[in-house]
C-alpha positions as YAML, in Angstrom:
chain: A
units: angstrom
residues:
- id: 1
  name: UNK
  ca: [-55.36, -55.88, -43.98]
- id: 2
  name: UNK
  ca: [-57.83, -54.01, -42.52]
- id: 3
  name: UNK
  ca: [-61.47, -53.04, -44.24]
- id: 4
  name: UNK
  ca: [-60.46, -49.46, -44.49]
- id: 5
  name: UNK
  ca: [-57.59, -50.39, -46.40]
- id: 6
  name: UNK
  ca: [-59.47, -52.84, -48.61]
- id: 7
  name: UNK
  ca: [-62.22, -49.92, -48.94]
- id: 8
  name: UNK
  ca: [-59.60, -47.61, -49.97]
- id: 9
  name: UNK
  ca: [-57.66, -50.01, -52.91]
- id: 10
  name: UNK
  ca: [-61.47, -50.48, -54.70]
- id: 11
  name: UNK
  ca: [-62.39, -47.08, -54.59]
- id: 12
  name: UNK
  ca: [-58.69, -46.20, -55.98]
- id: 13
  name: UNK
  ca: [-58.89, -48.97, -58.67]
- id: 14
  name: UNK
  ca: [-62.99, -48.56, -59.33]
- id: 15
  name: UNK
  ca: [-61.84, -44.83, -59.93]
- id: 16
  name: UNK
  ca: [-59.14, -45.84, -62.46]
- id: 17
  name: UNK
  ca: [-61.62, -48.58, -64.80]
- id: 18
  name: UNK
  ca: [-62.63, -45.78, -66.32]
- id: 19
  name: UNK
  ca: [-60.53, -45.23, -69.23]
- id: 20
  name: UNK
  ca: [-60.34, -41.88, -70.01]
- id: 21
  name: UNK
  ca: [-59.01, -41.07, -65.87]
- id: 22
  name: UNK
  ca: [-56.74, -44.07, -66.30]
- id: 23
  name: UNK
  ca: [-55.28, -42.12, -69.45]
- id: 24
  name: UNK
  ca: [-55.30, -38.93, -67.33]
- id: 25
  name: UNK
  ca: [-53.36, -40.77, -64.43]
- id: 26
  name: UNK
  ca: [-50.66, -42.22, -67.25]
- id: 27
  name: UNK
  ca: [-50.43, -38.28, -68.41]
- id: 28
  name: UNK
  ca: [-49.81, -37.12, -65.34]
- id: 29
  name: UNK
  ca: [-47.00, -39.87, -64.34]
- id: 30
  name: UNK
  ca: [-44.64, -37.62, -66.11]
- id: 31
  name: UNK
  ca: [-46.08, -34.51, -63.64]
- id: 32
  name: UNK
  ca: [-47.88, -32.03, -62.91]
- id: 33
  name: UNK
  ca: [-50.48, -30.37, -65.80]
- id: 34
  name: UNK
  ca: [-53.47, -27.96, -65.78]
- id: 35
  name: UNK
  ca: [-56.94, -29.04, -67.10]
- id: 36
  name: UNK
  ca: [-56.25, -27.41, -70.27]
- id: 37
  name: UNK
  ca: [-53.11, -29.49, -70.96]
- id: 38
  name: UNK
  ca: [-54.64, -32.28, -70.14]
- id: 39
  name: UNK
  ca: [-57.81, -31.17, -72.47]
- id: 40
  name: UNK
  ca: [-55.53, -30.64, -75.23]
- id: 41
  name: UNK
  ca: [-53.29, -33.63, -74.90]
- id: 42
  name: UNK
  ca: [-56.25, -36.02, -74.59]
- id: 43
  name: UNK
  ca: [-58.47, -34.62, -76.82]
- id: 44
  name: UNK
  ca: [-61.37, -34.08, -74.07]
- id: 45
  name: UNK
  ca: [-63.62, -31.56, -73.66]
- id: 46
  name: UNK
  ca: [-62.73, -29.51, -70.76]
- id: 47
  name: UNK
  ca: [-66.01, -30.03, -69.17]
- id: 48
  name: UNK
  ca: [-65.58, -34.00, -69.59]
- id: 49
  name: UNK
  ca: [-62.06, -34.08, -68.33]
- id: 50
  name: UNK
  ca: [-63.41, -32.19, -65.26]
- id: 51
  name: UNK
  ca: [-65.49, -34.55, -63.89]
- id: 52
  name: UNK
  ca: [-63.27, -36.82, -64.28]
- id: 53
  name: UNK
  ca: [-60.47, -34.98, -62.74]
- id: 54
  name: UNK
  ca: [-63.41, -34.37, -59.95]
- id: 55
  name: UNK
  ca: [-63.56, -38.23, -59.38]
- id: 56
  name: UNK
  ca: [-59.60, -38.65, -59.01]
- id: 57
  name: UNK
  ca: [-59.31, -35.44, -56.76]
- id: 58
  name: UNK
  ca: [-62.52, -36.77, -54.85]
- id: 59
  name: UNK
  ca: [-60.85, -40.43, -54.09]
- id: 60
  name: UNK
  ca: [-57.69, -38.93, -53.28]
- id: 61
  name: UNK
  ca: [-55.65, -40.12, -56.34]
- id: 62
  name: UNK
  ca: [-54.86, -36.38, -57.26]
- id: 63
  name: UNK
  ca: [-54.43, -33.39, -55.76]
- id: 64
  name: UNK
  ca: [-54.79, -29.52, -57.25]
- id: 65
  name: UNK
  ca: [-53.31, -26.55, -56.69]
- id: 66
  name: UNK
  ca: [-54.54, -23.25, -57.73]
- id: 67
  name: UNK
  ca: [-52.35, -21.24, -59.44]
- id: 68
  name: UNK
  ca: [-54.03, -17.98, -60.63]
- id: 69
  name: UNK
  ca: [-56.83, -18.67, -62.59]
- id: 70
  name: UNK
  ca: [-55.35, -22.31, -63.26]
- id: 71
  name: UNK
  ca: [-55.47, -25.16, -61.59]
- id: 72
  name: UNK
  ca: [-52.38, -27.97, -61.78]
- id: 73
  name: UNK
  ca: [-53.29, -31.36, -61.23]
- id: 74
  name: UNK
  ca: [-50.92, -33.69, -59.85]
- id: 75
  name: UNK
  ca: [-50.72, -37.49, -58.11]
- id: 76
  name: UNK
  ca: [-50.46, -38.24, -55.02]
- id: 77
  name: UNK
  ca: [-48.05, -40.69, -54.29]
- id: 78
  name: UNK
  ca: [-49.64, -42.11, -51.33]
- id: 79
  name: UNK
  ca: [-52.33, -44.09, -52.77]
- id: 80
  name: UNK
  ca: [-49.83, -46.17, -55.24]
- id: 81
  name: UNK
  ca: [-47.47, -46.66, -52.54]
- id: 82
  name: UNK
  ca: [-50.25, -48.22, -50.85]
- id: 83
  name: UNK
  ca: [-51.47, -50.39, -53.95]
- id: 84
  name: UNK
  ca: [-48.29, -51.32, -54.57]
- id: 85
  name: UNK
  ca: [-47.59, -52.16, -51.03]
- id: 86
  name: UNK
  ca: [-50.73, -54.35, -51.31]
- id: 87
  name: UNK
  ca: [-49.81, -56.16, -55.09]
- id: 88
  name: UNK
  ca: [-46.83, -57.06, -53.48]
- id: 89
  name: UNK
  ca: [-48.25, -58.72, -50.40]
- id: 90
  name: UNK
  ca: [-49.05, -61.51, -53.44]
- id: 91
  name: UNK
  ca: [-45.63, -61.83, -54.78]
- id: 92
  name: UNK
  ca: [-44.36, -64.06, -52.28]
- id: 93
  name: UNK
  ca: [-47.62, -66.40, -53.18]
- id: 94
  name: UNK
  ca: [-47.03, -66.28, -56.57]
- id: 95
  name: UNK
  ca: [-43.68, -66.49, -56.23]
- id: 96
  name: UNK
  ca: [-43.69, -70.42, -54.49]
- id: 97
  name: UNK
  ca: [-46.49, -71.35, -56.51]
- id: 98
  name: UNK
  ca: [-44.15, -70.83, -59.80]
- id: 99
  name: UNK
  ca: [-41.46, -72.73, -57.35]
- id: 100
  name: UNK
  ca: [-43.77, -75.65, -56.79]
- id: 101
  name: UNK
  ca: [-44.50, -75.38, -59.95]
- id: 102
  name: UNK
  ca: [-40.98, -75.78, -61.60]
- id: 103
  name: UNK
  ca: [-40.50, -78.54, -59.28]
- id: 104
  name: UNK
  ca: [-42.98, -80.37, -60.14]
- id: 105
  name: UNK
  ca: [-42.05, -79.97, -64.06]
- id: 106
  name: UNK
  ca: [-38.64, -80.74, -62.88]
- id: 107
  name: UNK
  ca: [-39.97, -84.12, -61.23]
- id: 108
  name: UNK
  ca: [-41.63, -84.83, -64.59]
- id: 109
  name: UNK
  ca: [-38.86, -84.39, -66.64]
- id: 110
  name: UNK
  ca: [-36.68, -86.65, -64.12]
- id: 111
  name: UNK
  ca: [-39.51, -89.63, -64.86]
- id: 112
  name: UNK
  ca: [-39.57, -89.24, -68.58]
- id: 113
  name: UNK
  ca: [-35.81, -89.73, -68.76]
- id: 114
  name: UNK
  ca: [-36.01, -92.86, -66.43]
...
């Protein structure tokens, strides 16, 4: 992995701590919404749920599009393919560490019935 990708998965995740943009991000799984549907749904003040959309837009985690006088928020998919690419990259590690793991609870097992 290379520093720019490492760079990129904190800012993404440092950017989501934050709980009210991680509730905006779970909103906006289901697709596209416009500040004031977001506002409404999450009880925000629209100048509150601004900056915060500001911060997701700014690292890339959203994108808008203006629509008349509206503007529709939406994720980008690109970012959680990439987290997701990088989560997994651990899998196989956990994976034969719960395999070493059962076989060492299998080797116990095998002693206490000898």
């Amino acid at each position: 992995m290379s520093g720019k990708d490492l760079d990129m998965y904190m800012t993404m995740l440092r950017a989501l701590a934050e709980p009210n943009r991680m509730n905006i991000v779970e909103l906006l799984r289901d697709g596209p919404l416009t500040v004031g549907e977001i506002v409404d749904r999450l009880e925000l003040r629209q100048p509150q749920a601004s900056k915060h959309l500001k911060v997701l837009s700014d690292n890339g985690i959203l994108e808008v599009k203006a629509e008349a006088n509206r503007r529709i928020y939406k994720l980008r998919p690109g970012p959680f393919q990439a987290l997701d690419t990088w989560v997994k990259s651990f899998q196989r590690i956990m994976e034969d560490r719960f395999d070493n793991l059962e076989d060492y609870l299998q080797e116990l097992q095998n002693k206490e019935k000898s």
